[in-house]
C-alpha positions as CSV (number, residue, x, y, z in Angstrom):
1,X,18.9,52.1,-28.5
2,X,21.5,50.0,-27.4
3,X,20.5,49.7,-23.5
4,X,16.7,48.2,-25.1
5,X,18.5,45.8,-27.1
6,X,20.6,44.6,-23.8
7,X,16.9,44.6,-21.8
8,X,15.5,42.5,-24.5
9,X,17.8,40.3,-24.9
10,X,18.3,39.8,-21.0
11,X,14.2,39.4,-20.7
12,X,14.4,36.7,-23.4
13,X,17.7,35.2,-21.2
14,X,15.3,34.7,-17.8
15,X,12.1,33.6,-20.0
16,X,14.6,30.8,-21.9
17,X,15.4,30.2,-18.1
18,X,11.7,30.3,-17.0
19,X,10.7,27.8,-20.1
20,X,13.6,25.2,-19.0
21,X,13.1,25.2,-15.4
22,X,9.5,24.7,-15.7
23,X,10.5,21.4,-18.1
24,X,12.4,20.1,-15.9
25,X,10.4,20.4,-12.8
26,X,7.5,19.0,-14.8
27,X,10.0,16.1,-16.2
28,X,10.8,15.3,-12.8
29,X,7.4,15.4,-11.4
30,X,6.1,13.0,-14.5
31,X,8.8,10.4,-13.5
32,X,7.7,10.9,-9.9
33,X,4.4,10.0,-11.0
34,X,5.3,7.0,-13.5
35,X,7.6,5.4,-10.8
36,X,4.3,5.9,-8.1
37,X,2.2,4.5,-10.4
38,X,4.1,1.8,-11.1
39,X,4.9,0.9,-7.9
40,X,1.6,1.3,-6.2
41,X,-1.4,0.4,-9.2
42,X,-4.4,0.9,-8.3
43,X,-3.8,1.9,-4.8
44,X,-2.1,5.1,-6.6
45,X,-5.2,5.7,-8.9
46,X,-7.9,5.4,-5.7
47,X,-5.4,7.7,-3.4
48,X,-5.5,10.2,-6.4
49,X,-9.0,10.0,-6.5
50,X,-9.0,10.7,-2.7
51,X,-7.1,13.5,-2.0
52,X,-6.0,14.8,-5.5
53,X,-2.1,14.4,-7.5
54,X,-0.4,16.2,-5.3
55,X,-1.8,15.2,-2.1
56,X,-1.6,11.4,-3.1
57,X,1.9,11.3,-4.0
58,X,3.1,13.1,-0.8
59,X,1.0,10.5,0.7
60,X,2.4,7.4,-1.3
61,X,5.8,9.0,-0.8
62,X,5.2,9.1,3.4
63,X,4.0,5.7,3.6
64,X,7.0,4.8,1.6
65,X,9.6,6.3,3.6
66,X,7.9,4.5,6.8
67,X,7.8,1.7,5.7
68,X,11.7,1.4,4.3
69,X,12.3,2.7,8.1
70,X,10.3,-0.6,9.6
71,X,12.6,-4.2,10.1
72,X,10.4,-6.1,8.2
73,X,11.9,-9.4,7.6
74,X,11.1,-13.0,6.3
75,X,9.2,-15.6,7.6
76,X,11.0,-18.3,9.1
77,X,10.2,-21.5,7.1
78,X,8.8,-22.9,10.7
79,X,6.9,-19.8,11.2
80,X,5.3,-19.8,7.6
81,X,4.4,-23.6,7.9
82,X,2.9,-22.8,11.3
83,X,0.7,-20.1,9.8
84,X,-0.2,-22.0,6.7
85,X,-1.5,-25.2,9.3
86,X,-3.8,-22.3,10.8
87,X,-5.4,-20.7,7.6
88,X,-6.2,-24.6,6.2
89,X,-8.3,-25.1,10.3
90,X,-9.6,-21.5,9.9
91,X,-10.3,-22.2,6.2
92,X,-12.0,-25.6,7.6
93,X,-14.0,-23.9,10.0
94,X,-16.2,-21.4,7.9
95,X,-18.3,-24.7,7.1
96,X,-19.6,-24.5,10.8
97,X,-18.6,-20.8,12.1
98,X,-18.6,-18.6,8.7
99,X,-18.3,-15.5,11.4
100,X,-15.9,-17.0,13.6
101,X,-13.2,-18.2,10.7
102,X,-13.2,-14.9,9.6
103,X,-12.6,-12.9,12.6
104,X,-10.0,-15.7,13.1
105,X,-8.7,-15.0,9.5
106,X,-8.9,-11.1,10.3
107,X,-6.6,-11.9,13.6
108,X,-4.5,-14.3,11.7
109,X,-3.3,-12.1,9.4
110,X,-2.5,-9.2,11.8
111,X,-0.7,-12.3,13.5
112,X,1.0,-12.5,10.2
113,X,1.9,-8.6,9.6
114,X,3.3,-8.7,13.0
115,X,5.9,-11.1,12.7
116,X,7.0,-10.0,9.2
117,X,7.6,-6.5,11.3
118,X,4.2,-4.5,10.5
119,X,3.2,-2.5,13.5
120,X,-0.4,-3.3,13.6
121,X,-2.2,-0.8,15.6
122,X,-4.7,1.6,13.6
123,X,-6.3,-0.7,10.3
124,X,-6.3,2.5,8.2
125,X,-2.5,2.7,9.1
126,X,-2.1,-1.1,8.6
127,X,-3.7,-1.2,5.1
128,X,-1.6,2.2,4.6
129,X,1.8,0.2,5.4
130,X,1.1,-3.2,3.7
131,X,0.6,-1.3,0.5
132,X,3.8,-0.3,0.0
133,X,4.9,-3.8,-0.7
134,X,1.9,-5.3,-1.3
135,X,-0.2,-3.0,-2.9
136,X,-2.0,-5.2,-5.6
137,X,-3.6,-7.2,-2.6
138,X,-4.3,-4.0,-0.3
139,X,-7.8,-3.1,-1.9
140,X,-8.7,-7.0,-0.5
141,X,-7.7,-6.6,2.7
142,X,-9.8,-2.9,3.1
143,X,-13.1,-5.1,1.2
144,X,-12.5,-7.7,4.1
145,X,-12.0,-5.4,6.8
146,X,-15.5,-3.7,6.1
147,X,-17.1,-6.8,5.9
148,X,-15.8,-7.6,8.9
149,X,-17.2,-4.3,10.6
150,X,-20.1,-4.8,8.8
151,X,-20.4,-8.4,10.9
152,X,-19.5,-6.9,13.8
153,X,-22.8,-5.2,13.4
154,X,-24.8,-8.5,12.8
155,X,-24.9,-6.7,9.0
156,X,-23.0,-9.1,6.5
157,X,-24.4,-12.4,4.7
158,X,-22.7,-15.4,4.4
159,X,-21.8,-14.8,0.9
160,X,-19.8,-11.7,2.1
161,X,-18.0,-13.7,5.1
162,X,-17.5,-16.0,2.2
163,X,-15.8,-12.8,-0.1
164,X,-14.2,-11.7,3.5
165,X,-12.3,-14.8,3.6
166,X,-11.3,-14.6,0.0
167,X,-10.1,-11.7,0.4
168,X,-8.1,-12.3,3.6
169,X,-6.7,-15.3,1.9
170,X,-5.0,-13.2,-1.4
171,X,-3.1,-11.0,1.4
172,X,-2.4,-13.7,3.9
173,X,-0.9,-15.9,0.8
174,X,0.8,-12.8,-0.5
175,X,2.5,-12.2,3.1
176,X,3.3,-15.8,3.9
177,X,4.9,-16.1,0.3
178,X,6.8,-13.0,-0.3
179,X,10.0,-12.8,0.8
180,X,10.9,-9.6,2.8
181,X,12.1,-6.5,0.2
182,X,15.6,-6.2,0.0
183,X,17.0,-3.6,3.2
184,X,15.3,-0.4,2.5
185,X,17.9,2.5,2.1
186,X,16.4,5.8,3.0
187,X,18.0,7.6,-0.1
188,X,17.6,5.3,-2.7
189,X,13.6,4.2,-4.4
């Protein structure tokens, strides 16, 4: 009788074990998920939606270690003047070229992204990088970019040039005036 009391209470030891580990790991996964969710916004929500809770945050996660590994730096105050002179002409030509001020405003912003550090290759993999630190304007620059394809294609109206532009504007205002993030420490977010 005694050996089945020391089985019990030894079964009821590893599922006490069981019960806590599985807390834990679901308390750490929850703040996992608050801090994502907090950090990214929507941009967490649609990558959920996309590739499911698990998939998303590895993603998330990925992009944000990538990006803490790029030398992304502030603008000079010269370099941000320059580029603010060239979004007011490109702003200033949609009057007479709505197409042409916003492939302009689609190349000015790269030209922006490039000198803050972005590698700007792949858009998916743009849009992917500039949402790590800029993820509440992210969803404007994917809208403008398919307007953009969509114009490519002799496809869009003026009124989505118009929304193009708009869009390009929230993240080229949102690049030009954010400083760069403090130096990214791979152990530490």
């Amino acid at each position: 009788m005694e050996l089945w009391m020391w089985i019990a209470i030894a079964a009821a030891g590893v599922i006490v074990c069981v019960v806590l580990f599985t807390s834990l790991k679901k308390r750490s996964s929850d703040k996992r998920t608050d801090r994502l969710q907090g950090k990214f916004g929507r941009e967490y929500d649609t990558t959920v939606e996309e590739k499911g809770r698990k998939d998303a945050e590895a993603e998330l996660g990925k992009r944000q270690e990538r990006v803490e590994a790029m030398p992304l730096q502030e603008l000079t105050p010269e370099e941000a003047e320059r580029f603010a002179t060239l979004w007011t002409a490109t702003q200033a030509r949609f009057v007479d070229d709505p197409g042409g001020a916003m492939t302009d405003a689609d190349r000015l912003v790269a030209d922006v992204m490039r000198a803050r550090g972005y590698p700007v290759g792949d858009f998916e993999q743009r849009a992917a990088d500039v949402s790590v630190d800029h993820p509440q304007v992210v969803a404007n620059y994917r809208a403008a970019h398919n307007i953009a394809a969509r114009h490519s294609r002799a496809e869009a109206t003026t009124e989505e040039l118009r929304q193009a532009m708009v869009h390009y504007r929230a993240l080229f205002t949102d690049l030009l005036q954010t400083a760069a993030p403090a130096p990214h420490k791979a152990a530490v977010r």
